[in-house]
PDB file with SEQRES, HELIX, SHEET and CRYST1 records, atoms N, CA, C and O in Angstrom:
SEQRES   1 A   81  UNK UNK UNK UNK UNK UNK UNK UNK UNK UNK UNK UNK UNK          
SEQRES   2 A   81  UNK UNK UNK UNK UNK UNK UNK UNK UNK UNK UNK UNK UNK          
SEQRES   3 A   81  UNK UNK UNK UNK UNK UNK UNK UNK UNK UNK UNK UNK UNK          
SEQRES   4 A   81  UNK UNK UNK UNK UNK UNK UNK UNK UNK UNK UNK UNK UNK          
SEQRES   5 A   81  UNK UNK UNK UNK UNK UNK UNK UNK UNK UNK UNK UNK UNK          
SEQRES   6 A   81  UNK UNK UNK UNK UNK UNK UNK UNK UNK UNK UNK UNK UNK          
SEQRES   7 A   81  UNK UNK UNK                                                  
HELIX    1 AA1 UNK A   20  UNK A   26  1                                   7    
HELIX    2 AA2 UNK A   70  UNK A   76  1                                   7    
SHEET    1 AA1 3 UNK A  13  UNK A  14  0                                        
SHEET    2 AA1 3 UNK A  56  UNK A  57 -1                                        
SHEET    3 AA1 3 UNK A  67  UNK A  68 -1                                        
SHEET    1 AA2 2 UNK A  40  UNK A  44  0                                        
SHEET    2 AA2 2 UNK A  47  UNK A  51 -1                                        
CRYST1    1.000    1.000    1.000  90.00  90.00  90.00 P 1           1          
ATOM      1  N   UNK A   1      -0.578 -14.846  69.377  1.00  0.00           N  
ATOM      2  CA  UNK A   1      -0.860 -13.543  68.844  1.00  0.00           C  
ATOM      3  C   UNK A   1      -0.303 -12.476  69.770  1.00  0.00           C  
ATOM      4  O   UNK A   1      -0.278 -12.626  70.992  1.00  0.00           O  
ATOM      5  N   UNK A   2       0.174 -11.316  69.100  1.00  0.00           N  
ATOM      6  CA  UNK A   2       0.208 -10.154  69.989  1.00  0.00           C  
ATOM      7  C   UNK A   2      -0.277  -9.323  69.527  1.00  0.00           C  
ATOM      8  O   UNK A   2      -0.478  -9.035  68.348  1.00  0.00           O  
ATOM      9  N   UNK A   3      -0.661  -8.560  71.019  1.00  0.00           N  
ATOM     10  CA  UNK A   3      -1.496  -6.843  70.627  1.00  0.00           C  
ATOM     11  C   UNK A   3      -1.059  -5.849  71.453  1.00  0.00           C  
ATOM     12  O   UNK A   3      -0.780  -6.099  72.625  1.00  0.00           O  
ATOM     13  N   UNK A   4      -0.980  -4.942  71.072  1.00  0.00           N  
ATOM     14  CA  UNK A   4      -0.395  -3.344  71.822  1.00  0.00           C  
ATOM     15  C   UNK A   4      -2.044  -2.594  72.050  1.00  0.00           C  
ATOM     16  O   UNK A   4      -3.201  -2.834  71.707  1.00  0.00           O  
ATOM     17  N   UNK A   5      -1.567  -1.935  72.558  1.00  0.00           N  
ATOM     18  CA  UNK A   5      -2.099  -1.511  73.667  1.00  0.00           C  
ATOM     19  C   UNK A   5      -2.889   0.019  72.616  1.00  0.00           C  
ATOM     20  O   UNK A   5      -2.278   0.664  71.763  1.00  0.00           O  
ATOM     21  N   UNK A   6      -4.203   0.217  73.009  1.00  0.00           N  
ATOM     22  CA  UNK A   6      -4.335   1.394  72.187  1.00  0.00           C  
ATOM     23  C   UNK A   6      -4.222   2.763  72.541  1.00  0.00           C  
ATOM     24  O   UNK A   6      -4.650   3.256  73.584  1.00  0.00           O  
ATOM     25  N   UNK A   7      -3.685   3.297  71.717  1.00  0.00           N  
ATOM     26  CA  UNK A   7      -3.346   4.976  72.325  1.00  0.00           C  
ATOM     27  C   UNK A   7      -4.735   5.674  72.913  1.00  0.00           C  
ATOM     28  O   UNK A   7      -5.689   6.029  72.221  1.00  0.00           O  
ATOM     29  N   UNK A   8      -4.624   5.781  74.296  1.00  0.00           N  
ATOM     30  CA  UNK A   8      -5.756   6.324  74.985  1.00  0.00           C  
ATOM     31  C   UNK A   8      -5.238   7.152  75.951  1.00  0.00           C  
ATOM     32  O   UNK A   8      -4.396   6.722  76.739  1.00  0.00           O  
ATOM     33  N   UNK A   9      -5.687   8.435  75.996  1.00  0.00           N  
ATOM     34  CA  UNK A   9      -5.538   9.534  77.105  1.00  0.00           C  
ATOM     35  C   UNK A   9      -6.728   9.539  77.852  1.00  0.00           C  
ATOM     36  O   UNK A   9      -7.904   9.759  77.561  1.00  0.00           O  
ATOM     37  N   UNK A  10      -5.803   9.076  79.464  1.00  0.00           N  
ATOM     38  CA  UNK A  10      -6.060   8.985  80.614  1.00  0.00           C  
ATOM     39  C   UNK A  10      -5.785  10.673  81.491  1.00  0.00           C  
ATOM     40  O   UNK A  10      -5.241  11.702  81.091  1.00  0.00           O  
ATOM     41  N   UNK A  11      -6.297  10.397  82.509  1.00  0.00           N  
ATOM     42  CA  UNK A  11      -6.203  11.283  83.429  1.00  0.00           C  
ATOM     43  C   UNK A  11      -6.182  10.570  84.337  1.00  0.00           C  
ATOM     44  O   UNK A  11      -7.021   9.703  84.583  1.00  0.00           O  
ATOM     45  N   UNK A  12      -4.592  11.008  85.374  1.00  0.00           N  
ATOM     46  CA  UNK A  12      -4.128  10.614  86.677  1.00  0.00           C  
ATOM     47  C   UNK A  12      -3.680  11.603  87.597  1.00  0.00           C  
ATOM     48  O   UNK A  12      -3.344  12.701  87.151  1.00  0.00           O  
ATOM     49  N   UNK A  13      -3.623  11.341  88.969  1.00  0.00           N  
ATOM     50  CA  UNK A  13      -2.934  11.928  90.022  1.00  0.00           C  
ATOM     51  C   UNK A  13      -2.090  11.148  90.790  1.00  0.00           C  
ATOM     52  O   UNK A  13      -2.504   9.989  90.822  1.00  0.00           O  
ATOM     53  N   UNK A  14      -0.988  11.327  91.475  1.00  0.00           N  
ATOM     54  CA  UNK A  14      -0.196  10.810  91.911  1.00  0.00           C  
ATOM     55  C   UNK A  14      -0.349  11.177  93.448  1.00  0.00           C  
ATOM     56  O   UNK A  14      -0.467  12.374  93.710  1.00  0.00           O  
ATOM     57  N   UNK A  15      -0.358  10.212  94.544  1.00  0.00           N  
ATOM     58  CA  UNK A  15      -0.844   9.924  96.070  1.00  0.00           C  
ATOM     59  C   UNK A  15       0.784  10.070  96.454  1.00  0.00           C  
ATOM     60  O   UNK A  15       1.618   9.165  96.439  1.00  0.00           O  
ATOM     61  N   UNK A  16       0.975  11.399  96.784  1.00  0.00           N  
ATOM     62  CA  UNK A  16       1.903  11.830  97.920  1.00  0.00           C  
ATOM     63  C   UNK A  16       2.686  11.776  99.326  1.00  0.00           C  
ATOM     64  O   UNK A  16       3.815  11.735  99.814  1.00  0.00           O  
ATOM     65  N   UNK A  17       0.957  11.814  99.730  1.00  0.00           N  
ATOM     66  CA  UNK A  17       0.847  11.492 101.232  1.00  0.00           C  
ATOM     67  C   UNK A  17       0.422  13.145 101.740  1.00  0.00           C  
ATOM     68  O   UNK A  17       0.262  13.495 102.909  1.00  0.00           O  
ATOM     69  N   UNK A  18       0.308  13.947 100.619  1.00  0.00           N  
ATOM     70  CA  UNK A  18       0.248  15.324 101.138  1.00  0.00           C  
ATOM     71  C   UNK A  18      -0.896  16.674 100.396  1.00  0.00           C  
ATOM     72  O   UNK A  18      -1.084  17.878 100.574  1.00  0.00           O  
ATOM     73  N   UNK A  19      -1.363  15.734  99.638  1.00  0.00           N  
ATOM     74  CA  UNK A  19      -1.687  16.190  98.736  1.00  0.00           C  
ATOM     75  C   UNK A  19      -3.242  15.585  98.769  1.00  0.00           C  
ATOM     76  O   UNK A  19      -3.729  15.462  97.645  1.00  0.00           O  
ATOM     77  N   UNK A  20      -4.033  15.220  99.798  1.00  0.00           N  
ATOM     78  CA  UNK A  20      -5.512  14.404  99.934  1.00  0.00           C  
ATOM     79  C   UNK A  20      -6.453  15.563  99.286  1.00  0.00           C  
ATOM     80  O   UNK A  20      -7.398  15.107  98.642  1.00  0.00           O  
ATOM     81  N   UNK A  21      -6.357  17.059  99.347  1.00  0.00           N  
ATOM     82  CA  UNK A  21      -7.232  17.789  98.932  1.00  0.00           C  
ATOM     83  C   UNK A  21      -6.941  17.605  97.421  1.00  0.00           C  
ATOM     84  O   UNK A  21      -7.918  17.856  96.716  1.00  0.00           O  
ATOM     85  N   UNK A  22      -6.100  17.318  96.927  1.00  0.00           N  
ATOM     86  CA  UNK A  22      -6.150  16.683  95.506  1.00  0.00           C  
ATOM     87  C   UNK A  22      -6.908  15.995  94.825  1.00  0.00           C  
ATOM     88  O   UNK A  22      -7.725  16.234  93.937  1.00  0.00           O  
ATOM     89  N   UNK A  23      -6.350  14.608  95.626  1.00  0.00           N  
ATOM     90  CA  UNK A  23      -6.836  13.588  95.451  1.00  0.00           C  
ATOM     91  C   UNK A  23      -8.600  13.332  95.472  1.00  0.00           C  
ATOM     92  O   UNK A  23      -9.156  12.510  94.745  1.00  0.00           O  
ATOM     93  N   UNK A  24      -9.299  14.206  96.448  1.00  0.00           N  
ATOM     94  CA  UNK A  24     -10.490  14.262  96.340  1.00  0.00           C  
ATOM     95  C   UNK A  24     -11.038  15.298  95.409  1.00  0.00           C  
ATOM     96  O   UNK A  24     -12.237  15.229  95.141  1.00  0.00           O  
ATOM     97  N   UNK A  25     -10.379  16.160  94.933  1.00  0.00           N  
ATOM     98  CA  UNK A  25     -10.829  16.683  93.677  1.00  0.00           C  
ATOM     99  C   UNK A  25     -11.226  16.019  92.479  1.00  0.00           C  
ATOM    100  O   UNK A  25     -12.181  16.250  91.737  1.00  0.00           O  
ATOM    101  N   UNK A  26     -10.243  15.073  92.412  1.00  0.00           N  
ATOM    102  CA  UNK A  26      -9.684  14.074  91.418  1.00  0.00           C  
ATOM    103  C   UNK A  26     -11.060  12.889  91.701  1.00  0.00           C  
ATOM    104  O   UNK A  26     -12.161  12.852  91.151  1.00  0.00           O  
ATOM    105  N   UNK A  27     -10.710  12.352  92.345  1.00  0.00           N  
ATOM    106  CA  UNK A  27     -11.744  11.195  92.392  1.00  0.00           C  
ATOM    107  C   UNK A  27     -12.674  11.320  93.848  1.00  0.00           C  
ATOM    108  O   UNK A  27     -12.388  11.538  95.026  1.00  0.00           O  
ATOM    109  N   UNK A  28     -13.987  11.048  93.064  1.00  0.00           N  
ATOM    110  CA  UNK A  28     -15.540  11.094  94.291  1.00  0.00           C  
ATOM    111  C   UNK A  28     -14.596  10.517  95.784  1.00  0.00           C  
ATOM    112  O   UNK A  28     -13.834   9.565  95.944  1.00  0.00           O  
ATOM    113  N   UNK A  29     -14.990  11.390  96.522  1.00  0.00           N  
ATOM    114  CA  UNK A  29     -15.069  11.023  97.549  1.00  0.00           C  
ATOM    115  C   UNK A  29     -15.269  10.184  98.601  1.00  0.00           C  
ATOM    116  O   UNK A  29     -14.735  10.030  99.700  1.00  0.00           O  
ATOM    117  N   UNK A  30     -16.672   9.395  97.668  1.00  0.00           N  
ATOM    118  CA  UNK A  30     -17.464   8.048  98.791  1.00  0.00           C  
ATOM    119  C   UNK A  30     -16.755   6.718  98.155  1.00  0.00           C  
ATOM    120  O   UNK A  30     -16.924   5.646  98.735  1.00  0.00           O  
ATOM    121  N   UNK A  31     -15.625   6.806  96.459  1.00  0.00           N  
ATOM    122  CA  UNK A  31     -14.605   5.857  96.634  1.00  0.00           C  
ATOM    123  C   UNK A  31     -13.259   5.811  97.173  1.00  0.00           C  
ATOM    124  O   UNK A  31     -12.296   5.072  96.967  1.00  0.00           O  
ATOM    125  N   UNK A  32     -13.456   6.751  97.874  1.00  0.00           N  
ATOM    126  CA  UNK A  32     -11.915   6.776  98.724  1.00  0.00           C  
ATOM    127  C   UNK A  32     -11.625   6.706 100.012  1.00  0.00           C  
ATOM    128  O   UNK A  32     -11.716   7.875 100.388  1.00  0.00           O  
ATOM    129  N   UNK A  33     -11.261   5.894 101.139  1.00  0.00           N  
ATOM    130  CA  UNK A  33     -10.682   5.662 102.229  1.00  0.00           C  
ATOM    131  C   UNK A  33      -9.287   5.689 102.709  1.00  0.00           C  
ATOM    132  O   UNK A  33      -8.620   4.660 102.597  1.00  0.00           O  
ATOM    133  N   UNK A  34      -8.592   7.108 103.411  1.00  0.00           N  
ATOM    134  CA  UNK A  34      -7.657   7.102 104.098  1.00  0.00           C  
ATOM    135  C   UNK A  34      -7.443   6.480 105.011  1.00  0.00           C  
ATOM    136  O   UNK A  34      -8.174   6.694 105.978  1.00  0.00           O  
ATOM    137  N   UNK A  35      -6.179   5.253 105.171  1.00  0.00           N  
ATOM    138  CA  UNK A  35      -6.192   4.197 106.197  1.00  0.00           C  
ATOM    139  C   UNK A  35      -5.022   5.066 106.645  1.00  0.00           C  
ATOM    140  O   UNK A  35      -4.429   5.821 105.875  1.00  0.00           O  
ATOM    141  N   UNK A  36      -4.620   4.861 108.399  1.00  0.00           N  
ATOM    142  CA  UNK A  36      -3.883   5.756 109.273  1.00  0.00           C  
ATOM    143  C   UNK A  36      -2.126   5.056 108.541  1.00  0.00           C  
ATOM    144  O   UNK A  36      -1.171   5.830 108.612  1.00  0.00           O  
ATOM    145  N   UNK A  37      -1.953   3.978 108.059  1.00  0.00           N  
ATOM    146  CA  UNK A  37      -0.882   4.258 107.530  1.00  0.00           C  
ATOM    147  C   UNK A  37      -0.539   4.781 106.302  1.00  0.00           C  
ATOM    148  O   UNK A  37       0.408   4.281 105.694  1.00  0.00           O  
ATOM    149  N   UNK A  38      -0.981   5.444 105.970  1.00  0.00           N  
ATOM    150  CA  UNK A  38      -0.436   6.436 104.411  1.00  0.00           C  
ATOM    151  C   UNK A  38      -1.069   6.183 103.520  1.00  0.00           C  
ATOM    152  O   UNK A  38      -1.102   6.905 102.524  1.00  0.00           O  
ATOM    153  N   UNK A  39      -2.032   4.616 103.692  1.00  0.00           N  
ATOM    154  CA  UNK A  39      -2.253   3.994 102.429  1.00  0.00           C  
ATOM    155  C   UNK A  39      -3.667   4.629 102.086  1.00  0.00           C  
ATOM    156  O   UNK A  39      -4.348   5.275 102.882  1.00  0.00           O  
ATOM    157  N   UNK A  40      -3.910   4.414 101.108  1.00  0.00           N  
ATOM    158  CA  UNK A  40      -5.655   4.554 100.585  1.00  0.00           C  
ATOM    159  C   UNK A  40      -6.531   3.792 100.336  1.00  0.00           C  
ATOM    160  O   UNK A  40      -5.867   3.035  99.628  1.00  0.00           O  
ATOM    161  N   UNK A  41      -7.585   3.330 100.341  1.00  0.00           N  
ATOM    162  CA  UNK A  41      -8.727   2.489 100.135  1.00  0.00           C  
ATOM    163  C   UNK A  41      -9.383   3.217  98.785  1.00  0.00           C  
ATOM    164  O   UNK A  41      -9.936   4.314  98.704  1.00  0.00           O  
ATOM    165  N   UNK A  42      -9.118   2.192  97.723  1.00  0.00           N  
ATOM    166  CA  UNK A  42      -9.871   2.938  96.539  1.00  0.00           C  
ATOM    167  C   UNK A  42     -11.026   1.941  96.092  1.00  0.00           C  
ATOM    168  O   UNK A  42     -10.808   0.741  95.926  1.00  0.00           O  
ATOM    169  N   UNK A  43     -12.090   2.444  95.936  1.00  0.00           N  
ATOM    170  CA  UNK A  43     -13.280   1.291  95.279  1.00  0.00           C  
ATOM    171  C   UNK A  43     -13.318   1.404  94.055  1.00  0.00           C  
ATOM    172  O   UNK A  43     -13.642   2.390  93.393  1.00  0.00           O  
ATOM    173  N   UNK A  44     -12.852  -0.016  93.579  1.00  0.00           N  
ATOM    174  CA  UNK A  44     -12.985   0.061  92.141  1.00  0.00           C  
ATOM    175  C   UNK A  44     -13.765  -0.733  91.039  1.00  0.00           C  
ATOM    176  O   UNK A  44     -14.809  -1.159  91.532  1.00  0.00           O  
ATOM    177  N   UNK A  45     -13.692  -0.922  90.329  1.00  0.00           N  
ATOM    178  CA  UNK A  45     -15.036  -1.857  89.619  1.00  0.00           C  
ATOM    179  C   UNK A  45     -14.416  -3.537  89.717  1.00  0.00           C  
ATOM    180  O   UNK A  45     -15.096  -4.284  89.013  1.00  0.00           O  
ATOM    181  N   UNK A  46     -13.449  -4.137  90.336  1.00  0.00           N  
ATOM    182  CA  UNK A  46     -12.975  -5.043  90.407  1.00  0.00           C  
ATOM    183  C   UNK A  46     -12.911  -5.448  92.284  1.00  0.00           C  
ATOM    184  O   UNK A  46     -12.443  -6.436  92.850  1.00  0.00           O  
ATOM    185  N   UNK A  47     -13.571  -4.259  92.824  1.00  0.00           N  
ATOM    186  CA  UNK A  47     -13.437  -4.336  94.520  1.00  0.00           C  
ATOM    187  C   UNK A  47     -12.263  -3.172  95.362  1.00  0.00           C  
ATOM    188  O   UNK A  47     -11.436  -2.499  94.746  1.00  0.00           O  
ATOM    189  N   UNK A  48     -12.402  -3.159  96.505  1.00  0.00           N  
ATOM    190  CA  UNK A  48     -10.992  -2.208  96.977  1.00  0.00           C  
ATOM    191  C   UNK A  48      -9.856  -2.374  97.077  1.00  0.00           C  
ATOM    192  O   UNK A  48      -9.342  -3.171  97.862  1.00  0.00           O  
ATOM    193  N   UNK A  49      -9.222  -1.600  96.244  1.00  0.00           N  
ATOM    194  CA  UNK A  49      -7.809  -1.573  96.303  1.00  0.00           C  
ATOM    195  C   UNK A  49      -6.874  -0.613  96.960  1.00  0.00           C  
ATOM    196  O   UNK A  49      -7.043   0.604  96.885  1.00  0.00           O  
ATOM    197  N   UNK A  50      -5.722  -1.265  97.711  1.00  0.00           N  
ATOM    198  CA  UNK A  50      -4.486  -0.148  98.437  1.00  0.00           C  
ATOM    199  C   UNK A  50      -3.857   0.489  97.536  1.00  0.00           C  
ATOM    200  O   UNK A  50      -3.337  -0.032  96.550  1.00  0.00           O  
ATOM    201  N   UNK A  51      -3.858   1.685  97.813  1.00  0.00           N  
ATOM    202  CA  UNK A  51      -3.073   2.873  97.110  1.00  0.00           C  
ATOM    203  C   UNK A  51      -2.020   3.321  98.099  1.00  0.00           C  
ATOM    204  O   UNK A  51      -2.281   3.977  99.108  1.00  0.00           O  
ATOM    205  N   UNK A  52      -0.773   2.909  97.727  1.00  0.00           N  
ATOM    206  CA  UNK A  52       0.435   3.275  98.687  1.00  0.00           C  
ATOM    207  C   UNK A  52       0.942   4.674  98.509  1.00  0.00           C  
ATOM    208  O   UNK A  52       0.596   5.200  97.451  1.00  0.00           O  
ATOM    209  N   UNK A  53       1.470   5.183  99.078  1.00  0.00           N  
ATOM    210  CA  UNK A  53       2.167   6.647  99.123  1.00  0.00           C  
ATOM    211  C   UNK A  53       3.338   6.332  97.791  1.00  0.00           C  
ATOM    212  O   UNK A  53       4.101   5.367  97.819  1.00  0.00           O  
ATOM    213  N   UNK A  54       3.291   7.501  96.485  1.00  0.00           N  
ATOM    214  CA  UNK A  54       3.657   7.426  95.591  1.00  0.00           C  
ATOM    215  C   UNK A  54       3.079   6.516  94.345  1.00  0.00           C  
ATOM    216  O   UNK A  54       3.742   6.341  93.323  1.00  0.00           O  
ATOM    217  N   UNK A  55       1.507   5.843  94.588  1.00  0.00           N  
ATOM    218  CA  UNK A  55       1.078   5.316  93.454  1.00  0.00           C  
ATOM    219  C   UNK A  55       0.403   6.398  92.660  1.00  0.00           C  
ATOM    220  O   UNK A  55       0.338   7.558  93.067  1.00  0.00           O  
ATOM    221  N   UNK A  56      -0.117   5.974  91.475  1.00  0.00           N  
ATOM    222  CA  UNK A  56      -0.491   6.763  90.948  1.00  0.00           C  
ATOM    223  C   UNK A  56      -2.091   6.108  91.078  1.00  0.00           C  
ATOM    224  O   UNK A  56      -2.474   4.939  91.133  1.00  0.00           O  
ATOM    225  N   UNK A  57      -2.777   7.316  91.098  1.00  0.00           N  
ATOM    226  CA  UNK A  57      -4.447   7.284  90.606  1.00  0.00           C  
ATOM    227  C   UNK A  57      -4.835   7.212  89.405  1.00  0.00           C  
ATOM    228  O   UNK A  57      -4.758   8.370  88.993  1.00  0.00           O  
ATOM    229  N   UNK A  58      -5.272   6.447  88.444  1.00  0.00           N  
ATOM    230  CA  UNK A  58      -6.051   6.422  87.486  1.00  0.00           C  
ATOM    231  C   UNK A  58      -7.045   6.817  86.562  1.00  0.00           C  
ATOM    232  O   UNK A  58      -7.301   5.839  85.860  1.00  0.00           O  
ATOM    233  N   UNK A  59      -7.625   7.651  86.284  1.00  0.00           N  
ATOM    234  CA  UNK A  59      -8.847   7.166  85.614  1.00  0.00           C  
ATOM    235  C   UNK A  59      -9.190   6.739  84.402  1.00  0.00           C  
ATOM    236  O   UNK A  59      -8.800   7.454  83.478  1.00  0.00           O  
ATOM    237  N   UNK A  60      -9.865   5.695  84.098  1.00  0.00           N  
ATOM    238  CA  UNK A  60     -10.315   4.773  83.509  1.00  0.00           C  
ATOM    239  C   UNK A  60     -10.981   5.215  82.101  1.00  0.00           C  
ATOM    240  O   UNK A  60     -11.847   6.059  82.332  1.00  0.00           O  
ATOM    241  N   UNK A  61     -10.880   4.956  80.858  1.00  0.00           N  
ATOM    242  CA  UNK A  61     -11.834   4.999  79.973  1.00  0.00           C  
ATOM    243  C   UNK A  61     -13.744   5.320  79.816  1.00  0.00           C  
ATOM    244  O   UNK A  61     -14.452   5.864  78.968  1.00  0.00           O  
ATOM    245  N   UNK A  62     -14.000   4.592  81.221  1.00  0.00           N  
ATOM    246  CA  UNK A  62     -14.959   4.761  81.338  1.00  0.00           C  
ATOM    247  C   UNK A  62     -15.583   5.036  82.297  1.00  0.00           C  
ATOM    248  O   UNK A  62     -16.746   4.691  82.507  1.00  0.00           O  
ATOM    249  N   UNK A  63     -14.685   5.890  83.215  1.00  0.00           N  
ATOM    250  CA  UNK A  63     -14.610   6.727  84.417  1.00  0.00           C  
ATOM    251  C   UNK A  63     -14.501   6.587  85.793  1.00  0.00           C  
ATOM    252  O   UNK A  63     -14.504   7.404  86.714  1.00  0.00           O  
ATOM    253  N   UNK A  64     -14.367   4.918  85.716  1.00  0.00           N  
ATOM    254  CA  UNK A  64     -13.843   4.143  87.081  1.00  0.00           C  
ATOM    255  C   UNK A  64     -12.228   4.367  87.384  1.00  0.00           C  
ATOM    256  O   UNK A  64     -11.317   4.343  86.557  1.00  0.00           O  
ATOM    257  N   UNK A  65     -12.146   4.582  88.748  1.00  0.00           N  
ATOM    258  CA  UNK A  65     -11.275   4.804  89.514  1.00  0.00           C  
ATOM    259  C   UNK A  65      -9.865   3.346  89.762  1.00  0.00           C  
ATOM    260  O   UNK A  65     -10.183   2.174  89.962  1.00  0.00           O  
ATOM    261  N   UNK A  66      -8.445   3.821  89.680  1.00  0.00           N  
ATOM    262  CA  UNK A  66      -7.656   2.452  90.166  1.00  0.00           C  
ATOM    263  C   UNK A  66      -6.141   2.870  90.483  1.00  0.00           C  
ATOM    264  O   UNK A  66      -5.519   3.624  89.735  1.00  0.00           O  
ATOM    265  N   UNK A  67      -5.598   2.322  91.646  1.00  0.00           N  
ATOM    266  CA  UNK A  67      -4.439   2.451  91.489  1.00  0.00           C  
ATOM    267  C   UNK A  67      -3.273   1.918  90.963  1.00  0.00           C  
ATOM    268  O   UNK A  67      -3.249   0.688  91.018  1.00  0.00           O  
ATOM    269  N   UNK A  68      -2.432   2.370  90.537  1.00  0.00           N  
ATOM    270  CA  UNK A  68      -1.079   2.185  89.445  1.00  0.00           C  
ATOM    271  C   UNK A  68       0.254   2.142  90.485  1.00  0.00           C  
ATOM    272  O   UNK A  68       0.442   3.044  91.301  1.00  0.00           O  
ATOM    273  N   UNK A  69       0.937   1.260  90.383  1.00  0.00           N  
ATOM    274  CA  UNK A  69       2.411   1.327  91.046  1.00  0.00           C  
ATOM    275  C   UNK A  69       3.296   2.421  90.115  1.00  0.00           C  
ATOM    276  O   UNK A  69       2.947   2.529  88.940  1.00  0.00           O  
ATOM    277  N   UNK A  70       4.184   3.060  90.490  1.00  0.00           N  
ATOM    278  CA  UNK A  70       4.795   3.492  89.656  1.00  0.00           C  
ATOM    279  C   UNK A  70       5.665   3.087  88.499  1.00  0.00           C  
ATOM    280  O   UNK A  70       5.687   3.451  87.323  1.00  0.00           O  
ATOM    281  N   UNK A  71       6.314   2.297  89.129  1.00  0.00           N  
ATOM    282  CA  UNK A  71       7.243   1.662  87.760  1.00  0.00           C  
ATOM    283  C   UNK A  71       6.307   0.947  86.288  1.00  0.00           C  
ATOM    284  O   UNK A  71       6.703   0.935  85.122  1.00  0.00           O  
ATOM    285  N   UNK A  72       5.093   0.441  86.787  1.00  0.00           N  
ATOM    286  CA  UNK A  72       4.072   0.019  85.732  1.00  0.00           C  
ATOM    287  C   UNK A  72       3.728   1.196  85.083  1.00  0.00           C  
ATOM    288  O   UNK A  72       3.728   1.172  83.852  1.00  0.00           O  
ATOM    289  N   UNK A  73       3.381   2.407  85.766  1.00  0.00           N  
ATOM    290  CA  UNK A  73       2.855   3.405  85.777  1.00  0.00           C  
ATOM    291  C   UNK A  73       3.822   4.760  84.116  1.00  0.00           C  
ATOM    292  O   UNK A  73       3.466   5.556  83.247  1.00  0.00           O  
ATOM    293  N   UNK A  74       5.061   4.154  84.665  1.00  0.00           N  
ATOM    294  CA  UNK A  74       6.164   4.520  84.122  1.00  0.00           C  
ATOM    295  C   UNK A  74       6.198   3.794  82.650  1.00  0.00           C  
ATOM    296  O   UNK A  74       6.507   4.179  81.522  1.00  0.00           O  
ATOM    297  N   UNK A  75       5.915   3.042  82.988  1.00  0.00           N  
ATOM    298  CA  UNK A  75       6.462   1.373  81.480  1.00  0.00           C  
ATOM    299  C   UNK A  75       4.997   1.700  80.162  1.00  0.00           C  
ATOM    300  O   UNK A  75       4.864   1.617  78.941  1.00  0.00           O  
ATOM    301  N   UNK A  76       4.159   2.083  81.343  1.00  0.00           N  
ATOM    302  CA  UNK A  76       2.699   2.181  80.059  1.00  0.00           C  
ATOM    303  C   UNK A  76       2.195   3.431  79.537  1.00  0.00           C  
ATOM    304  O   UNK A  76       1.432   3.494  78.573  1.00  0.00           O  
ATOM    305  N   UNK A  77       2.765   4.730  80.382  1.00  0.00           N  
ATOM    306  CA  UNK A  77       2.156   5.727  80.199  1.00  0.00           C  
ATOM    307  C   UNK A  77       3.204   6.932  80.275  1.00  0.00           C  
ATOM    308  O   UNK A  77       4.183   7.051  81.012  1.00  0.00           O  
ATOM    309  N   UNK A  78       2.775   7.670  79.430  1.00  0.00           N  
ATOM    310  CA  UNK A  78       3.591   9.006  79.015  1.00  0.00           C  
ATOM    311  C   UNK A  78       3.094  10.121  78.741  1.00  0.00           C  
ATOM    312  O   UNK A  78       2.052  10.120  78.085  1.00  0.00           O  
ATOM    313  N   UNK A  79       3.829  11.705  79.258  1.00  0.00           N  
ATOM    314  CA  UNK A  79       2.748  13.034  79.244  1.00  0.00           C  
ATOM    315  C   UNK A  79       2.559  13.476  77.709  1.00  0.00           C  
ATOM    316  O   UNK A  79       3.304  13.529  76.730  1.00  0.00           O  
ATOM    317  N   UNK A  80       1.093  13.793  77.985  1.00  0.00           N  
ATOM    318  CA  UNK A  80       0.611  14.150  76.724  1.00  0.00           C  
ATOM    319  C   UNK A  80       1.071  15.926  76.620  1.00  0.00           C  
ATOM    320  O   UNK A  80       0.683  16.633  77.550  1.00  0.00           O  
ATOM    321  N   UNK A  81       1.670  16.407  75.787  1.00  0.00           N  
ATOM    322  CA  UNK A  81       1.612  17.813  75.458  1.00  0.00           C  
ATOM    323  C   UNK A  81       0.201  18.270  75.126  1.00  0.00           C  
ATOM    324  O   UNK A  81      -0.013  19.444  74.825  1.00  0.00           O  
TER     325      UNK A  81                                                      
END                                                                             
């Protein structure tokens, strides 16, 4: 069988490296950990995940937090007007 994917608008931010007052706008605070190399510590409903400089941030359907590589990021998702 195959299935596509259902049209759902998300809300994301994209991890810079420059941009952390963002990023904590964006998502609570007590799930996020800046590690000294660029990367991020995100808690997510599956455990913590690295967020590299240029992933994208997530949010979830049901308001949990995750990070996205870009090129995936690219392949599944597109701006809403």
């Amino acid at each position: 069988m195959k299935f596509r994917k259902k049209p759902v608008v998300i809300e994301a931010v994209r991890w810079m490296t420059d941009n952390y007052n963002q990023i904590i706008d964006f998502i609570p605070e007590e799930k996020i950990y800046p590690k000294q190399n660029g990367d991020l510590i995100i808690g997510t409903l599956e455990g913590e995940m690295i967020c590299s400089p240029f992933d994208w941030i997530i949010k979830g359907v049901k308001g949990e937090y995750y990070p996205c590589k870009p090129d995936i990021f690219e392949q599944t998702y597109e701006p809403v007007q």
